[in-house]
C-alpha positions as YAML, in Angstrom:
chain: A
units: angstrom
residues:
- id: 1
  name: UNK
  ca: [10.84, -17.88, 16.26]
- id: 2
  name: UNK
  ca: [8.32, -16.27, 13.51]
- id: 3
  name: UNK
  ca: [7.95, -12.30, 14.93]
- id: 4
  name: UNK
  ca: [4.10, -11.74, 13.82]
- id: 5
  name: UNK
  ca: [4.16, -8.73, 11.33]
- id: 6
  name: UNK
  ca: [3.76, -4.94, 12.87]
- id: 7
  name: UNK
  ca: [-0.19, -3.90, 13.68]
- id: 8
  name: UNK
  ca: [-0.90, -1.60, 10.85]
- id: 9
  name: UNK
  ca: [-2.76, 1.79, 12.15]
- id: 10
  name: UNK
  ca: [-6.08, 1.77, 11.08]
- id: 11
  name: UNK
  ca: [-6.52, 5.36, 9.63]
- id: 12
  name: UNK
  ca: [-3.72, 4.87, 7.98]
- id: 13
  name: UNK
  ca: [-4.77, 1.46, 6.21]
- id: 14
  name: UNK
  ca: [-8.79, 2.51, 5.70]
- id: 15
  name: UNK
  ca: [-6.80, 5.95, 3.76]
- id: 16
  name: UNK
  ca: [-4.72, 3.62, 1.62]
- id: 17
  name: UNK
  ca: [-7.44, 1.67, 0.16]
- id: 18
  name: UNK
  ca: [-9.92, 4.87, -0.47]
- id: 19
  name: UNK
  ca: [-6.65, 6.03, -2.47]
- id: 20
  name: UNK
  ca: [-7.02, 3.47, -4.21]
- id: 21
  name: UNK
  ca: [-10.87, 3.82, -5.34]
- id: 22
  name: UNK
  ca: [-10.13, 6.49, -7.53]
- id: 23
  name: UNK
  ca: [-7.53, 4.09, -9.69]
- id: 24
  name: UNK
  ca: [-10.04, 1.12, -9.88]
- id: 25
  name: UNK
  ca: [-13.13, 3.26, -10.92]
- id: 26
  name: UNK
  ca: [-11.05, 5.03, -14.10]
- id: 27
  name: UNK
  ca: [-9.67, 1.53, -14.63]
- id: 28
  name: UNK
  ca: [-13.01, -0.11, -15.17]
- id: 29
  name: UNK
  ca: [-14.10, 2.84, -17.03]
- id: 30
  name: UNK
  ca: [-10.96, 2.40, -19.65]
- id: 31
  name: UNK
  ca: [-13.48, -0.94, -20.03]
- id: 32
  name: UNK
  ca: [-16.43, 1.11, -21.41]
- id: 33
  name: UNK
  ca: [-17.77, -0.42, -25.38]
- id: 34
  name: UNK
  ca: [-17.52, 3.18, -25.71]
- id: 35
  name: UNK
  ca: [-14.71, 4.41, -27.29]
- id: 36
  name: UNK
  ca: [-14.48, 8.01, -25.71]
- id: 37
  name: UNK
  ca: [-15.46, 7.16, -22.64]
- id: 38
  name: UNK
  ca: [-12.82, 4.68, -22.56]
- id: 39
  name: UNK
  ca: [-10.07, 6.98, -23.42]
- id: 40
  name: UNK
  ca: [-11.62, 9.34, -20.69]
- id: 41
  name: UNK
  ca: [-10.72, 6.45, -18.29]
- id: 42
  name: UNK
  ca: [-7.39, 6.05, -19.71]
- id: 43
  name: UNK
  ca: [-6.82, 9.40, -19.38]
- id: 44
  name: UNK
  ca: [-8.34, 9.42, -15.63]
- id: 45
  name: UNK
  ca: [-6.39, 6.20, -14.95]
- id: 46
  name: UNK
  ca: [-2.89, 7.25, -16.14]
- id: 47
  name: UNK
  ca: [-3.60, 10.98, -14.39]
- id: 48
  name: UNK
  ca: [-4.38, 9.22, -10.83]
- id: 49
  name: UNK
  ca: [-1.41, 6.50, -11.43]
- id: 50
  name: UNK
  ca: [1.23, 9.46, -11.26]
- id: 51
  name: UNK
  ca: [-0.58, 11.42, -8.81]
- id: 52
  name: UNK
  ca: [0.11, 8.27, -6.02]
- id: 53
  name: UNK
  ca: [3.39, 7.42, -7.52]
- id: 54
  name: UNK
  ca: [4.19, 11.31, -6.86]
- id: 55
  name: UNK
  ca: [2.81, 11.05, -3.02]
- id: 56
  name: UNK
  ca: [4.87, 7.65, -2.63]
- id: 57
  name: UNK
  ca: [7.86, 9.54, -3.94]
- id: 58
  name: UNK
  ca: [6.87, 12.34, -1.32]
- id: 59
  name: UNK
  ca: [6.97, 9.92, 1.68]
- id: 60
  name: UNK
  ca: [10.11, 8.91, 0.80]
- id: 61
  name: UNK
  ca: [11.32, 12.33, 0.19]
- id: 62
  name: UNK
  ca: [9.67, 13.52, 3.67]
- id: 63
  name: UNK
  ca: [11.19, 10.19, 5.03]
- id: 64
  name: UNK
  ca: [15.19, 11.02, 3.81]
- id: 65
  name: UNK
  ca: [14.26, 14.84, 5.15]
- id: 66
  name: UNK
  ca: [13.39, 13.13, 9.06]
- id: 67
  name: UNK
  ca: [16.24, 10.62, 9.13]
- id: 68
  name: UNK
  ca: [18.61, 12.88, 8.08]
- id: 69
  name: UNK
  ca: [17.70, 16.89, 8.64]
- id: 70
  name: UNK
  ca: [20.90, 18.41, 8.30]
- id: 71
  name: UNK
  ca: [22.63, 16.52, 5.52]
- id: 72
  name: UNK
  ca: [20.08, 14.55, 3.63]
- id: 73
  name: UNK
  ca: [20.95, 12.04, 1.16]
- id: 74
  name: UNK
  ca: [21.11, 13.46, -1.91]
- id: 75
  name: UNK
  ca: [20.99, 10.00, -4.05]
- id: 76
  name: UNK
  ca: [17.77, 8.95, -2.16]
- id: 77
  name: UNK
  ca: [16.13, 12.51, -2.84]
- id: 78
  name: UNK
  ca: [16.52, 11.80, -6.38]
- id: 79
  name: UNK
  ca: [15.35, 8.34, -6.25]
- id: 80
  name: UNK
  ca: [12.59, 9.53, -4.55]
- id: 81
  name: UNK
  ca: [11.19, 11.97, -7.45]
- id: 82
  name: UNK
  ca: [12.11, 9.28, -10.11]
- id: 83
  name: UNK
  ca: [8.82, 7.24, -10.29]
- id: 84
  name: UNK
  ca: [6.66, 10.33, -9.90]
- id: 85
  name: UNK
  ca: [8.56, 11.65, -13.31]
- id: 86
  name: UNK
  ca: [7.93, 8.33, -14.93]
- id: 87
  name: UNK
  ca: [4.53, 8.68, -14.14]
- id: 88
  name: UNK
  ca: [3.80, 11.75, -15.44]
- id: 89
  name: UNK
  ca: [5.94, 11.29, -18.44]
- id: 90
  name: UNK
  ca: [3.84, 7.76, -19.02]
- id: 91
  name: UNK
  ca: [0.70, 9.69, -18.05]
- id: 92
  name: UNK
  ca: [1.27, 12.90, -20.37]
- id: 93
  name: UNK
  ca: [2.16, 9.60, -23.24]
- id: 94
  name: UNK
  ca: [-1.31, 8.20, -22.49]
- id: 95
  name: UNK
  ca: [-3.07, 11.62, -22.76]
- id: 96
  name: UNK
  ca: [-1.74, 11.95, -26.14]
- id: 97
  name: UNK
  ca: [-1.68, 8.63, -27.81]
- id: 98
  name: UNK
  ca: [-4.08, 6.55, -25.53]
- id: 99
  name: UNK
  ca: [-2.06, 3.21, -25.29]
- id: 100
  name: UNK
  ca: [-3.81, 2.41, -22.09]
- id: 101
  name: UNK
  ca: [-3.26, -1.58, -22.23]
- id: 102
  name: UNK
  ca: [0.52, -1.14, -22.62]
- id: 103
  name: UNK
  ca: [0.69, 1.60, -19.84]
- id: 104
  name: UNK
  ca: [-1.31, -0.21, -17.35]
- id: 105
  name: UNK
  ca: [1.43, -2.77, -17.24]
- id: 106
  name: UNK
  ca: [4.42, -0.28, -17.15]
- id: 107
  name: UNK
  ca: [2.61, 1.41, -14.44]
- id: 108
  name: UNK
  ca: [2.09, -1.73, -12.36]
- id: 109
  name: UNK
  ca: [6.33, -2.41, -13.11]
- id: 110
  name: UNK
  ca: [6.82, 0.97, -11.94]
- id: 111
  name: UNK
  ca: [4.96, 0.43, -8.80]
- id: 112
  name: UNK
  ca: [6.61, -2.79, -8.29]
- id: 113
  name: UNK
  ca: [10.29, -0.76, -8.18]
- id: 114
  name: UNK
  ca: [8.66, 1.62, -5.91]
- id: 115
  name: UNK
  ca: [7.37, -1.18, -3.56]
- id: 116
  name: UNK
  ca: [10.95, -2.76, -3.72]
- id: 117
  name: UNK
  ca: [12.65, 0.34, -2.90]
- id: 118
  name: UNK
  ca: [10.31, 1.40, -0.20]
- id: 119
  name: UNK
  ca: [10.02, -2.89, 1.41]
- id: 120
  name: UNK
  ca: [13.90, -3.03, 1.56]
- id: 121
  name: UNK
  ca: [15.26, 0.36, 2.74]
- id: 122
  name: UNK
  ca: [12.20, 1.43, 4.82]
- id: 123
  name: UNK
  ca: [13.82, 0.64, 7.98]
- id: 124
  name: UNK
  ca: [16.87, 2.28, 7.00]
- id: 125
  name: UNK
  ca: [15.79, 5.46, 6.15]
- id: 126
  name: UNK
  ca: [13.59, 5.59, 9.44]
- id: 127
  name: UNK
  ca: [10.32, 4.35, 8.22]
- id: 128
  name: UNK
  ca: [7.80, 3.02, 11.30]
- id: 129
  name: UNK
  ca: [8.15, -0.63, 11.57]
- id: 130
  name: UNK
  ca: [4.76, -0.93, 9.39]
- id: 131
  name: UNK
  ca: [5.17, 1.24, 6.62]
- id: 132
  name: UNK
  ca: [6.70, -1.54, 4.45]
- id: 133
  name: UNK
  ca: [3.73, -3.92, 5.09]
- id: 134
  name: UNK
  ca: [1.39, -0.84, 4.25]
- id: 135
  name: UNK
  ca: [3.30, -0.14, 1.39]
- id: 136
  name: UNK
  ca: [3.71, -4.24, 0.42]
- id: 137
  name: UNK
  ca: [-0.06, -4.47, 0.83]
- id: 138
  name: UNK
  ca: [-1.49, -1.40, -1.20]
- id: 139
  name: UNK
  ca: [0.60, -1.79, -3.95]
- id: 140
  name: UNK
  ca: [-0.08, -5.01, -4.75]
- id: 141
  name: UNK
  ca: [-3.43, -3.60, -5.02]
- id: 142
  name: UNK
  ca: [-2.57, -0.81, -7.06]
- id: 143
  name: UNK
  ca: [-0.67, -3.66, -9.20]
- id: 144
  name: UNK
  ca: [-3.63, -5.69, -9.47]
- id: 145
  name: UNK
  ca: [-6.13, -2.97, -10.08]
- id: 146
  name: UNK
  ca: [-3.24, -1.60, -13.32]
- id: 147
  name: UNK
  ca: [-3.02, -5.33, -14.52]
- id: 148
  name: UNK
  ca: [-7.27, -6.04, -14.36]
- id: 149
  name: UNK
  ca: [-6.93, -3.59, -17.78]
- id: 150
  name: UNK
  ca: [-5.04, -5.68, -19.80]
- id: 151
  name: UNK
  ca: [-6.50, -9.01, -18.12]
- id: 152
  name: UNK
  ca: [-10.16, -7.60, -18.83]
- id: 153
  name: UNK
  ca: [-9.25, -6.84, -22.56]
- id: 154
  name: UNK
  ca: [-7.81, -9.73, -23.54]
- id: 155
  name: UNK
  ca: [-10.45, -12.04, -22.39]
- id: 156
  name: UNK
  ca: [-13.16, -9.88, -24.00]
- id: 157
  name: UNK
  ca: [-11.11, -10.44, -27.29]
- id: 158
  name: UNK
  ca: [-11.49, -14.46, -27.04]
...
C-alpha cells in the first residue's frame, strides 16, 4: 500500500516560495543586455544563493541541537555549516570576478547535496514528517530558478 505523502503546512509552504522570489528576480536580472546591471544581478543572485543555503544549514543545525540537546552530533554540526561556507565562498568569487553562468550551476549542485542530505536523514535527526517534501519541493525550485541562467544564455547565443 502507497502511504500518500505528509500534508505540508501552509505558512510554511506559501514562506518557502516568497524565499524564493528574491533568487528568481536577481536571476532574471543577471539577463539584462546591460552589462552592469547584469553583474548587479549576479552579484544579487550569488548574495541571496548563500543567504538560503546559510538558513538551510541553520535548520539543520537547530534540527541536530532538538534531537540531541545534551550531546549533539558534532559531525552533523559541521555538515550543517558546510554549504553555507560554499556559498559564501562561491558568492564572495562571483562578487569579484562575475562568472555568474558557471556559478549558477555550482550553486544548483550545491543545493542538490543539501536536498540529499536534508531528504535522507530528515527523519533521523527528528525532522517533522514533511520537512523533506518541503525541502524536495523548494529546492528543486531553487535548482531550476539557478539553472534558467545558463539555459537563458545559451539560447540567446544561437
Amino acid at each position: 500500500m502507497i502511504t500518500p505523502p505528509p500534508i505540508l503546512p501552509r505558512a510554511a509552504l506559501r514562506l518557502g516560495f516568497l524565499g524564493l522570489v528574491p533568487l528568481a528576480v536577481s536571476a532574471l536580472i543577471t539577463l539584462s543586455a546591460h552589462a552592469s546591471t547584469a553583474r548587479l544581478g549576479a552579484i544579487a543572485f550569488s548574495l541571496y544563493a548563500a543567504v538560503l543555503l546559510s538558513f538551510l544549514g541553520g535548520v539543520r543545525c537547530g534540527i541536530e541541537i532538538v534531537r540531541a540537546p545534551d550531546n549533539p552530533n558534532g559531525l552533523r554540526l559541521v555538515f550543517s555549516a558546510l554549504p553555507a561556507l560554499a556559498g559564501w565562498m562561491l558568492a564572495t568569487f562571483v562578487v569579484f570576478f562575475t562568472p555568474v553562468l558557471g556559478a549558477a550551476a555550482i550553486f544548483a549542485g550545491i543545493f542538490a547535496v543539501q536536498a540529499m542530505w536534508d531528504y535522507r536523514s530528515a527523519r533521523d535527526a527528528g525532522a517533522p514528517a514533511w520537512y523533506p517534501v518541503l525541502r524536495q519541493v523548494l529546492t528543486g525550485g531553487a535548482m531550476i530558478i539557478c539553472m534558467l541562467i545558463p539555459l537563458a544564455t545559451a539560447m540567446h547565443r544561437l
